[in-house]
N, C-alpha and C positions, 0 to 999 in steps of 0.2 A: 183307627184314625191315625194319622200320620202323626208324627212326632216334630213336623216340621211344623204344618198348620196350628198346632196348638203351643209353638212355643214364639210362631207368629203374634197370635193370638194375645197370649202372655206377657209380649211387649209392647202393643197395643195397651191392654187393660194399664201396664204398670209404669206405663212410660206419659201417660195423661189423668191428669185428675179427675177427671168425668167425661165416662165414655158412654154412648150408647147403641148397641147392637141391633141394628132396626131393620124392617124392610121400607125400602126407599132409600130417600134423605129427607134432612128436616124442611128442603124447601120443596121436597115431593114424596110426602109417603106414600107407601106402595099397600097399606094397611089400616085400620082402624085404629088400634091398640098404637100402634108406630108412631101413628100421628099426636093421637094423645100425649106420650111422654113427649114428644118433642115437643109439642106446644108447651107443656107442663112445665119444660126444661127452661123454653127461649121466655118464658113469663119470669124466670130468675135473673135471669138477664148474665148466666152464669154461660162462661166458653166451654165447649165441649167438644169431642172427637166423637163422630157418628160414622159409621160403619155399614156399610149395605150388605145385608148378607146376601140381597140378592145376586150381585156379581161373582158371586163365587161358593159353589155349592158348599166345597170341602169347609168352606169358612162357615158358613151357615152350619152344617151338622158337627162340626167342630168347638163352633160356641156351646151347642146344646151339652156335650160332653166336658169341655172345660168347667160348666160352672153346674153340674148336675143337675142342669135346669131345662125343661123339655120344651119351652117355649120362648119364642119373640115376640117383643124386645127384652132386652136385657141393660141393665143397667150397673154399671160400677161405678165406685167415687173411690178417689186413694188407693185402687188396685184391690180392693173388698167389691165384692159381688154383694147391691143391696136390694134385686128383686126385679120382678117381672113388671108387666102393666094393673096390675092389681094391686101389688105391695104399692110399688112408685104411689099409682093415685091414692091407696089409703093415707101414708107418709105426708104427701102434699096436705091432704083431708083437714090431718090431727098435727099437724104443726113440725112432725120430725122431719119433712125432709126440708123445711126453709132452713133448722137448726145444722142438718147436715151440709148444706151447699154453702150456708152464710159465710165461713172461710175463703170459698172459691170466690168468692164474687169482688168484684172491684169497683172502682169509678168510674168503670167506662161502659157504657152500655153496648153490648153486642151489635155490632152491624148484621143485620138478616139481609142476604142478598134475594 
């Protein structure tokens, strides 16, 4: 894997508080599991950086490498890698991930286009 792609990547994850590495976007997943976090996400009403891996393979198999995780979506908060679409929905489930986004979030409700 390129050294470029993942330090791409790197600035993405570290350069936004909550990113999520998906197939599609959050106003067209291209996936089941995609769609879930983003829904999950946009129910926070918290802003985020969402990433298609479809448009770009190297990025797509690139994520899978950066965060030694084999599967989409992927999710980071603070530049920490906090899990797939499994973790995500348990976290939402049992309360840890309202505790971890509550910082992110503001007064202002997210415009969905």
């Amino acid at each position: 894997m390129s050294n470029t792609i993942l330090k791409q990547i790197d600035d993405v994850v570290k350069g936004n508080d909550l990113v999520l590495f998906m197939k599609g976007t959050p106003q067209m997943p291209q996936c089941g599991f995609s769609q879930k976090i983003a829904g999950i996400l946009n129910d926070y009403g918290v802003p985020y950086a969402a990433v298609n891996v479809l448009l770009d393979n190297a990025v797509r198999q690139g994520i899978k490498e950066y965060a030694d995780w084999p599967t989409i979506p992927q999710v980071y908060v603070k530049g920490e890698f906090v899990g797939g679409c499994d973790i995500v929905c348990e976290m939402h489930e049992n309360g840890e991930l309202k505790t971890l986004l509550a910082p992110l979030q503001s007064d202002e409700k997210v415009v969905k286009e």
